[in-house]
N, C-alpha and C positions, 0 to 999 in steps of 0.2 A: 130586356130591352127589345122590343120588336124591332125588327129591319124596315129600313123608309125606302121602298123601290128606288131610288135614286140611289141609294148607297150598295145595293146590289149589282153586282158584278156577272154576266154570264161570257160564260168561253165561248170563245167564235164556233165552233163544232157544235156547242150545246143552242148556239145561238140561231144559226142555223137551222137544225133539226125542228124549233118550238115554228120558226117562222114556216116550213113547211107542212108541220102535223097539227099546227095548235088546230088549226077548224077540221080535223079529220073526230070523226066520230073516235071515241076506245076500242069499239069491236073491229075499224078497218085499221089501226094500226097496227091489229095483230101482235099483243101486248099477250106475253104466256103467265107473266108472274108481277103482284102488283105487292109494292111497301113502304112505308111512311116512314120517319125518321124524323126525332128531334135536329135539327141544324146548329145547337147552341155545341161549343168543344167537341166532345166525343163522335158524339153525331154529324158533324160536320164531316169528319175525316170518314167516317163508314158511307156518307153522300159522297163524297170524292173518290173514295173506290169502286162505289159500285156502277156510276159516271163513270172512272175510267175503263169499265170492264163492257161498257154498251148500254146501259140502263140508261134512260131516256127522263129525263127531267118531266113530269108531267103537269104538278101545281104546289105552287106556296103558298102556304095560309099561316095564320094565327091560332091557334090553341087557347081558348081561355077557358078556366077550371078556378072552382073554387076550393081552398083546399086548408084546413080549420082555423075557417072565416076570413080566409087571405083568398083576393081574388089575383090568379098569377097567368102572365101569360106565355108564350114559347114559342118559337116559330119551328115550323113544321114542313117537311118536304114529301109530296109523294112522284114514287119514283115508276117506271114500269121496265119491265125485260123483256125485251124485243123477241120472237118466238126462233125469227131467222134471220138475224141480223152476225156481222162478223161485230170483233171484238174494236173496240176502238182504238187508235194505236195513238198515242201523245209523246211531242216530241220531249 
């Protein structure tokens, strides 16, 4: 099932962050390490840890693949790590 932006959820902290860097270029945020990740179950919780270690939400898309003769789809998060940023602390 893909996710319908209105039923997406972001944390005030992550919520924040998108509102100050979404129009910043990649190279001026100073972004050291970049990764993608399924967001369905497993992937979701490896998106929530690496959120809560400072990793910076950067864009959600759709994934479609075909895959024998099933066309499937999956929603997909990439994320980046900040080069000097502290760690994020949640309460």
């Amino acid at each position: 099932m893909t996710p319908v932006p209105s039923n997406i959820r972001v944390l005030p902290e992550i919520e924040r962050k998108l509102k100050t860097e979404q129009d910043a270029p990649l190279w001026q945020m100073d972004i050291a390490e970049l990764t993608g990740h399924n967001i369905e179950s497993r992937g979701r919780e490896e998106v929530n840890r690496l959120l809560g270690e400072g990793w910076v939400l950067l864009h959600i898309y759709t994934l479609r693949y075909e895959e024998n003769g099933i066309w499937r789809e999956r929603p997909m998060a990439i994320l980046g790590r900040p080069r000097n940023r502290e760690k994020v602390v949640r309460p």
